[in-house]
N, C-alpha and C positions, 0 to 999 in steps of 0.2 A: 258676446264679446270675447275677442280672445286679449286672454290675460297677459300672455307673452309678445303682444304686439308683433307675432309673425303669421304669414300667410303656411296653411295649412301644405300647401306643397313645398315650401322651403324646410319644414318639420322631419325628421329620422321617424321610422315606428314608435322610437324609445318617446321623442318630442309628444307624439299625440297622446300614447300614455300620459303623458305628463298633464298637457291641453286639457283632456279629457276630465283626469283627477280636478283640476282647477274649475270646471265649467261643473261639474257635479258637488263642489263643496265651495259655495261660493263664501263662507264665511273665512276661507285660506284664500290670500293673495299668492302673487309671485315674488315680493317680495318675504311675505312669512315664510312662505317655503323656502326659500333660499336661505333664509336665517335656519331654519329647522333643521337644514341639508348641512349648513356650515360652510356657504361660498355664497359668491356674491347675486346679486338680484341679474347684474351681466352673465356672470360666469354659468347662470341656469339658462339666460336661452339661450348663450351659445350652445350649451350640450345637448338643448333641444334640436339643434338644424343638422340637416345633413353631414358638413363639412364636419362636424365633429362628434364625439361621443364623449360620455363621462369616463372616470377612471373605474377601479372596479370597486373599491372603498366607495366613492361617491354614489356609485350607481345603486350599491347595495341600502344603503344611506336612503337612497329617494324612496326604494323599492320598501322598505319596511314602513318607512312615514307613508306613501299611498297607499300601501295596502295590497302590493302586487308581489306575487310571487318571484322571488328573487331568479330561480331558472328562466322565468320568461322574460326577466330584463335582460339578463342575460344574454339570453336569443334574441334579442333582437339587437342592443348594443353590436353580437357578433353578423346579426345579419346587415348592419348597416357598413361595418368594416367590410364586408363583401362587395358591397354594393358602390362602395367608395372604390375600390381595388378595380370593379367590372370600367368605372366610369374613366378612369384612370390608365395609364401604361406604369404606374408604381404604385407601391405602397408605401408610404410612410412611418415609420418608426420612429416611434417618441417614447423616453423615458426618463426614470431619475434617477439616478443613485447618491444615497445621502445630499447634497447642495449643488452637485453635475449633476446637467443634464444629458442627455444623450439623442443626436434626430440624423436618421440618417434614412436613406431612400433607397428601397428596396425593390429589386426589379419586379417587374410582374408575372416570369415567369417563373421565379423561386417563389416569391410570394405564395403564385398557384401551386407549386411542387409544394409547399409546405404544409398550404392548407388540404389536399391531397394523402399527403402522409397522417394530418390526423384524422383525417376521415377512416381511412385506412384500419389503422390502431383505435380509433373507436368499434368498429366492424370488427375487429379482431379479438380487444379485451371482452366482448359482449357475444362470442360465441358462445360460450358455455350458457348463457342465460336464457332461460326458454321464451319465444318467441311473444308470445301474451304480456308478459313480463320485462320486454327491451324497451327501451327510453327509445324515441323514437321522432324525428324531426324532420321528415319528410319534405317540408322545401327548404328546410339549411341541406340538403343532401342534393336537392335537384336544382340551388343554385350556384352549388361545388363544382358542380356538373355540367353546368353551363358554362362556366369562365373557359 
């Protein structure tokens, strides 16, 4: 049974994480976890589906209560932004500052130039560091590369 009453293809990477967690520890609901998370029993499957992703507080939040390594939520959070951008001609920008919020729509070509430049400056700060030894994410790199 899925807990979150969504179909597995409408789910982000981050979502099945999630899915998964729930389907392996059947004694947590969707609603416990949401209390545990500190948002709503709504506000979790929306950040399970595609169209969206958690914040980075939140994500880190789910990531310690499931038991996942906080970099691979991470990665995947950022690989769903990618993948939103691919499906897309914009990227969305949302934020908050103290009680404003801020949303504004970001072309897709800065978007890619920008995601571009950190890739860039990742490769760069990580030359000194011997090859065995680089952090290494091989398809957030060849789906950079693809937009």
């Amino acid at each position: 049974m899925n807990p979150l009453k969504l179909r597995l293809e409408e789910c982000s990477a981050f979502g099945i994480l999630v899915l998964n967690y729930l389907e392996k520890n059947p004694q947590t609901n969707m609603s416990q976890l949401a209390r545990d998370v500190n948002i709503s029993r709504a506000g979790l499957g929306w950040i399970c589906r595609k169209e969206s992703n958690p914040d980075e507080r939140t994500a880190n939040r789910i990531a310690r209560i499931i038991g996942v390594d906080l970099t691979e939520v991470a990665r995947l959070v950022h690989e769903n932004k990618i993948e939103k951008l691919a499906r897309r001609s914009a990227l969305e920008y949302a934020t908050k500052f103290s009680k404003d919020s801020v949303h504004i729509v970001i072309p897709q070509e800065d978007a890619i130039a920008g995601l571009n430049a950190i890739v860039q400056a990742f490769h760069t700060v990580t030359r000194s560091v011997p090859e065995i030894e680089k952090p290494t994410d091989s398809r957030f790199t060849n789906k950079l590369m693809k937009l």
